[in-house]
N, C-alpha and C positions, 0 to 999 in steps of 0.2 A: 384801395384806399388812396394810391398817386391822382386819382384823378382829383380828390378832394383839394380845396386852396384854403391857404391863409388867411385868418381875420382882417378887417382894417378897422377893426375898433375892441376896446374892453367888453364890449358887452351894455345891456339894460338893465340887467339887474345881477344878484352873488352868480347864477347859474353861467353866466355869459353870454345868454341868448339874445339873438341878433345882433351878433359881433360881427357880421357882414355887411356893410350898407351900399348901395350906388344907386345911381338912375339906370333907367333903362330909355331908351330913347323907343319909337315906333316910328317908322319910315312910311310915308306916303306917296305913288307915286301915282298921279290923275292926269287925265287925260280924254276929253273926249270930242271926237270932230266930226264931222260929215257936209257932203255935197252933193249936189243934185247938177245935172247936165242935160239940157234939153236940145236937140238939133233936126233943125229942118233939111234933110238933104237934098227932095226934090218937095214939087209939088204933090206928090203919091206918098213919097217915103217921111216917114216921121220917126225919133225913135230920142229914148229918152234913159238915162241911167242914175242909179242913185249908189251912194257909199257911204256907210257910217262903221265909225270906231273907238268902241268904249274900253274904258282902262283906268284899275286901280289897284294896284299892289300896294300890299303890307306885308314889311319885313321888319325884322330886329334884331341885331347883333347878340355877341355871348359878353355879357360884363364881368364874367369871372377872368381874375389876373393872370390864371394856365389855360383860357379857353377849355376847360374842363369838357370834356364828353356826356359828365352830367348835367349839363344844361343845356339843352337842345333849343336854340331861337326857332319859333314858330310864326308863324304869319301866313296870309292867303295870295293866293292868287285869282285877282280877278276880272273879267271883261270879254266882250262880245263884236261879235262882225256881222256886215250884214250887205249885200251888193244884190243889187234890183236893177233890172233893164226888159224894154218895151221897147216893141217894132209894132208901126201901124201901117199898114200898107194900102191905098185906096186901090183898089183891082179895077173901079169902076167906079161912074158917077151915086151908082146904091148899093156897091157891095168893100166890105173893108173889111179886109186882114188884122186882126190883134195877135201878134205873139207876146208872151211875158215867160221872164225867167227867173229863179230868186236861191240866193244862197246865202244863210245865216249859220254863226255858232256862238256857243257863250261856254264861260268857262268859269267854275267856284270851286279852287280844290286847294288842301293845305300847301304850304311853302315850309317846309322844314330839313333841316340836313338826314340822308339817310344815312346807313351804317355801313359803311365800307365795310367790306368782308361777308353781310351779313350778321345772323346771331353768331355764326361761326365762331367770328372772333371773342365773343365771351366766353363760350363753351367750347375751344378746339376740340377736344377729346370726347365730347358727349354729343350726338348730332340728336337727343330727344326730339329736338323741334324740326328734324326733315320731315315731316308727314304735315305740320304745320303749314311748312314754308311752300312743298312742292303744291300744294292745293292753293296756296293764295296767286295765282299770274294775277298780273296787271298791277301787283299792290306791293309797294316799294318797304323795305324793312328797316324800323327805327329802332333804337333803343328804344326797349321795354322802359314803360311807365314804374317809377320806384315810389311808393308810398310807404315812407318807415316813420311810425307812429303818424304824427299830425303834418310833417314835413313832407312834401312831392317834390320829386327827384327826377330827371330823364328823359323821355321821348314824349310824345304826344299822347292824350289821353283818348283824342278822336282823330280819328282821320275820314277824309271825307274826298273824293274824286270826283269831281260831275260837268259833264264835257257833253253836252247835247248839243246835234247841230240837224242842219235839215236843209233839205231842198228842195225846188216843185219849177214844174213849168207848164202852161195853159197855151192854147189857142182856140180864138172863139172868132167866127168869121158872122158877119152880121148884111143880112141883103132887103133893101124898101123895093116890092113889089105891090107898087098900086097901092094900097088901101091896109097891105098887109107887112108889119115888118118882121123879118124871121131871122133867125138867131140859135145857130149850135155849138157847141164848144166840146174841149177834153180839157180835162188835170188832172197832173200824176204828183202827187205827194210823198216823201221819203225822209221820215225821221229818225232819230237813235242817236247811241252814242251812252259813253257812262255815265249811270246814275246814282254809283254809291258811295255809302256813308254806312259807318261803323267804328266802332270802340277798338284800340289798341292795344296790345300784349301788355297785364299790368300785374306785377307782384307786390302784395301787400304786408306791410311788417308789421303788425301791430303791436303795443305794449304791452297790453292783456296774456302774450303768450311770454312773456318772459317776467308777469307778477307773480306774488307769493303763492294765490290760488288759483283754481280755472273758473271757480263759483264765484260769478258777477265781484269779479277782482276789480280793489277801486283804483281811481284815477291815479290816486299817487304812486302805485305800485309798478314797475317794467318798466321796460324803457324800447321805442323802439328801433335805433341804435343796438342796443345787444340784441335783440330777435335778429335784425339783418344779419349782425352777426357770427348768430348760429343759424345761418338759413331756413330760420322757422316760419311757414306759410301758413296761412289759416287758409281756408275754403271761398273767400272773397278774392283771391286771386285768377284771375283768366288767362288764357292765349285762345288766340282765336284764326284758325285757316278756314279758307274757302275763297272759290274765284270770286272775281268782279266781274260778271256778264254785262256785255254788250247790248243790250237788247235793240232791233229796230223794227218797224213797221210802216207798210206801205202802201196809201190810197190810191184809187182810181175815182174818179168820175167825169158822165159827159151827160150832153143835156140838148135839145131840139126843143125850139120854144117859138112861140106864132103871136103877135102883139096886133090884133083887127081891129080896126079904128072903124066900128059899121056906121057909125055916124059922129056929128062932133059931140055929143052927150052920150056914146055908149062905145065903149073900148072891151072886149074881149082878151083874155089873155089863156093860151092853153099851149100847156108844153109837159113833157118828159122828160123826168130825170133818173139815173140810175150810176149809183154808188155802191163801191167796192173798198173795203178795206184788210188785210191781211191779220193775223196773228201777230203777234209778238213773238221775237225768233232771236235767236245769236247764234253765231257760227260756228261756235265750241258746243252748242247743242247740253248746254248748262243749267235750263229753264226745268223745276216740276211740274209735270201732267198732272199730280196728285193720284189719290190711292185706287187702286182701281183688284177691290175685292174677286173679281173671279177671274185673275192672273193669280198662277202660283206663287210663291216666295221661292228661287234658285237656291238660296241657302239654307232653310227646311227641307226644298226638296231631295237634296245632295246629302244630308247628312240628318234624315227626319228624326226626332225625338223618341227615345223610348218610351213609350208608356208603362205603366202598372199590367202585369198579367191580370189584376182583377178588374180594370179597366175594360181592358180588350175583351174579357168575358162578358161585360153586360152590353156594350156598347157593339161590338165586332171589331175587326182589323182596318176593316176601310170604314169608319166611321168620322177619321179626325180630317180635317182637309187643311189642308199651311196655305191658306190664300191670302190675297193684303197685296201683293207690289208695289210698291214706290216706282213709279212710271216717271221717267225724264222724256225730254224734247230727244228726235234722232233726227238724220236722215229721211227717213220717210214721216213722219212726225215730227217738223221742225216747229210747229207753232206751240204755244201754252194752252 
């Protein structure tokens, strides 16, 4: 209850409600530039580079007069990079070298304080939430979301982390023989990075558990101030553990191509191409394979189910089979 502050007013009406008022400010912070560079080195060498930089944060401070812990400032974090560069090299009067190279990332994820200590610090004596907390990596721990009756209290209600970036490089050498222009090339592609978004720890107090009845109890009845508390949950409350996978995935392609100019009204073109692209993988090997029925189940099998003796009499002893697995990504099975 220390974390709670002081009114700065009487109130709207007998009840006193919203005896609290201030502004809240939202902070912007923008940004966005880029440039291009072109340079002749020689008469062969050519080579050219690009940069750009986007940027926009949102923040907001805590307007309560003890910076209360119950009110967590939220805002995002947002913006992107992205660096380009090209080598042209003339080898010869009909044959020319192109390399390119390209690195980009962008970033949309919440800005909010997290919870020094962990839940820890609310619950020292009860670690209920270690089985929560040790399955969430990558995912920072806020005060739980408080909804007592119609008033929200606390940490964020979503959170959301998404950090995708990528890189790639090509080279395609191109040669005029005669009549015929020819042209082959490679590129390797490589993207990933986090992509998630999901709901926050949130206890819910409702009124209804502290009315006169539990049958469609009315409005004016509870309050949900006493439900908090007597720490009464209803079943609309959550906590939620599990990682944030990584996922990445990685192309290949190259190509041999013939452009025959057989006349000045007839152009041929004929070429091969052939593309490669990987699964989707992380390195925690965190991704499901999905169910894959004739694997057994490890924990039917270790400890199979009794059945009925009059079962087993119509049926026999090997009749039942515990198959189903829940197959994840491994080592040797690293794609989805």
């Amino acid at each position: 209850m220390n974390a709670y502050w002081d009114p700065n007013n009487p109130g709207t009406n007998l009840t006193g409600e919203n005896n609290f008022q201030t502004s809240l400010p939202n902070r912007f912070s923008y940004y966005n530039l880029m440039d291009r560079v072109d340079y002749a080195i020689s008469d062969k060498w050519r080579l050219s580079g690009h940069y750009a930089r986007y940027n926009t944060d949102n923040t907001s401070s805590n307007p309560t007069p003890n910076n209360s812990m119950l009110y967590v400032p939220t805002g995002s974090v947002r913006g992107g990079n992205q660096v380009a560069a090209d080598v042209v090299y003339a080898l010869s009067p009909t044959t020319v070298v192109d390399v390119n190279g390209d690195w980009h990332n962008f970033q949309d994820s919440l800005a909010a304080a997290v919870l020094d200590g962990g839940l820890g610090k609310i619950w020292p004596n009860n670690n209920w939430f270690a089985p929560y907390q040790t399955a969430s990596n990558n995912i920072p721990t806020y005060l739980p979301q408080l909804v007592i009756g119609g008033d929200t209290l606390g940490g964020p209600g979503l959170f959301w982390l998404q950090q995708p970036h990528g890189e790639s490089v090509s080279a395609t050498v191109s040669h005029q023989k005669g009549s015929h222009y020819l042209k082959a090339g490679f590129e390797w592609r490589r993207v990933g990075g986090i992509p998630y978004v999901n709901s926050q720890n949130v206890f819910k107090f409702p009124s209804a558990l502290t009315a006169g009845t539990f049958n469609n109890p009315p409005s004016t009845q509870g309050d949900g101030f006493a439900t908090m508390l007597l720490g009464a949950l209803d079943d609309s409350s959550q906590v939620y553990g599990g990682p944030a996978p990584v996922p990445y995935s990685t192309w290949y392609g190259m190509f041999i191509q013939d452009t025959w100019k057989v006349s000045p009204k007839i152009t041929i073109n004929i070429g091969l191409r052939n593309e490669y692209e990987t699964a989707i993988s992380n390195a925690a090997h965190t991704f499901s394979r999905g169910l894959d029925l004739s694997a057994p189940i490890q924990e039917f099998t270790a400890n199979p189910p009794q059945m009925p003796a009059q079962a087993l009499a119509l049926v026999g002893s090997d009749f039942y089979r515990y198959n189903g697995a829940w197959n994840f990504t491994s080592g040797d099975h690293p794609g989805m």
